[in-house]
C-alpha positions in Angstrom: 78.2 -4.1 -43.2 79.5 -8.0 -43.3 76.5 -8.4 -46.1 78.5 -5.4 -48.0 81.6 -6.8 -47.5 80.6 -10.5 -48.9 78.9 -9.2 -52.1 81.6 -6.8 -52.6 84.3 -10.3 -51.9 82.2 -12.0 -54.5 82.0 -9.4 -57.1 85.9 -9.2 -57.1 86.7 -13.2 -56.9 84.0 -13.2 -59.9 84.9 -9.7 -61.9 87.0 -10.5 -65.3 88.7 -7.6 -64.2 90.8 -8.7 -61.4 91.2 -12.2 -62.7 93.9 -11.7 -65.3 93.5 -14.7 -67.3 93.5 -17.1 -64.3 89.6 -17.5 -64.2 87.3 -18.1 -61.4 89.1 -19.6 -58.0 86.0 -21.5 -56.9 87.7 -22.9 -53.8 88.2 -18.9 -52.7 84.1 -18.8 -53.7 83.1 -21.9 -51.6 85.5 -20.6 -48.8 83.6 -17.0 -48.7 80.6 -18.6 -49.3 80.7 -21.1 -46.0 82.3 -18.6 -43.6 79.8 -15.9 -44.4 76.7 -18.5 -43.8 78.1 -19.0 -40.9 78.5 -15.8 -39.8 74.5 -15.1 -40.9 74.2 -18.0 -38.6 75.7 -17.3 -35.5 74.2 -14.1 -36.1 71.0 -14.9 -36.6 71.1 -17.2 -33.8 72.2 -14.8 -31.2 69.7 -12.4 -32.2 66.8 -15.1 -31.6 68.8 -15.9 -28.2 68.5 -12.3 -27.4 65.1 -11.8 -28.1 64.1 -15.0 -25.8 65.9 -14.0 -22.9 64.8 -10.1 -23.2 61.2 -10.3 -24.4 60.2 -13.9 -23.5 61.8 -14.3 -20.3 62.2 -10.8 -18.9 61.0 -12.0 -15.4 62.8 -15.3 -15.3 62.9 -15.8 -11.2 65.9 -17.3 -11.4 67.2 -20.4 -9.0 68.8 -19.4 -5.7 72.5 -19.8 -5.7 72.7 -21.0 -9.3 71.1 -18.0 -11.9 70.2 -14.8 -10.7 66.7 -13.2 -12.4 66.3 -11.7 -15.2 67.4 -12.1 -18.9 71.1 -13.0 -17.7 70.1 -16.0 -15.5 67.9 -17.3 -18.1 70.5 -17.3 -20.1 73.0 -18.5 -17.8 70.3 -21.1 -17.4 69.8 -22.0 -21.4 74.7 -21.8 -21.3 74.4 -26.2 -22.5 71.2 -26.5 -24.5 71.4 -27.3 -28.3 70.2 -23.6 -28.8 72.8 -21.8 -27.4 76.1 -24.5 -28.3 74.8 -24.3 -32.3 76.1 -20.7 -32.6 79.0 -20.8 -29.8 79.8 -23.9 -32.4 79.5 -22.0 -35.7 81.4 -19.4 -34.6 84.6 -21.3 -33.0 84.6 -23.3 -36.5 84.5 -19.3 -38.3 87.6 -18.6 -36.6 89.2 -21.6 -37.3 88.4 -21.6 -40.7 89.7 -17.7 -40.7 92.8 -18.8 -38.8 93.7 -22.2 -41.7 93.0 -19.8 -44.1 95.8 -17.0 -42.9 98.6 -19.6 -41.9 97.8 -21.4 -45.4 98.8 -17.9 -47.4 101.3 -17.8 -45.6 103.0 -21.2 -45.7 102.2 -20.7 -49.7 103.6 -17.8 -50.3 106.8 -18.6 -47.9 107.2 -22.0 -49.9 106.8 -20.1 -53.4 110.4 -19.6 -54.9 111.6 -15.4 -55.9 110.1 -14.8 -59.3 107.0 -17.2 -59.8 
């Protein structure tokens, strides 16, 4: 669904139709651009994480009094390594990114005067 989204995003920001005359806004393109790679990777990511845990570590044993067994002790186990923090990371910068853009249409459109 996101992919059907993004394409859909692009094939509007990039249509002569809905440009009227302004032409391309390749910040808006760059902006789609980076927060849907990093969506694919935080996605991607936690897929891989998923599959570790599930398949690979299905009988983790687990450390007594710190990670049960199973898949969600391993991964409580793997919570600080590099291949867990890249995607927690990727995905806090996604919302941010989300977040500057929505305060920055607003404080544009609120600083636009009536009739412009």
């Amino acid at each position: 669904m996101l992919a059907v989204l993004f394409f859909r995003c692009m094939a509007a920001l990039l249509s002569p139709i809905y440009r009227r005359g302004e032409g391309i806004k390749w910040g808006l393109v760059s902006y789609t651009v980076v927060m849907f790679s990093l969506v694919t990777i935080v996605t991607g990511m936690d897929l891989n994480i998923q599959s570790i845990s599930h398949i690979d570590n299905r009988d983790f044993p687990g450390v007594k009094g710190k990670f049960p067994p199973g898949p969600y002790g391993y991964l409580m186990s793997i919570n600080y390594k590099p291949i867990n923090l890249i995607p927690t990371a990727a995905f806090v910068l996604n919302n941010w990114l989300a977040d500057v853009f929505l305060v920055g249409s607003l404080f544009n459109n609120a600083l636009t005067p009536p009739g412009v």
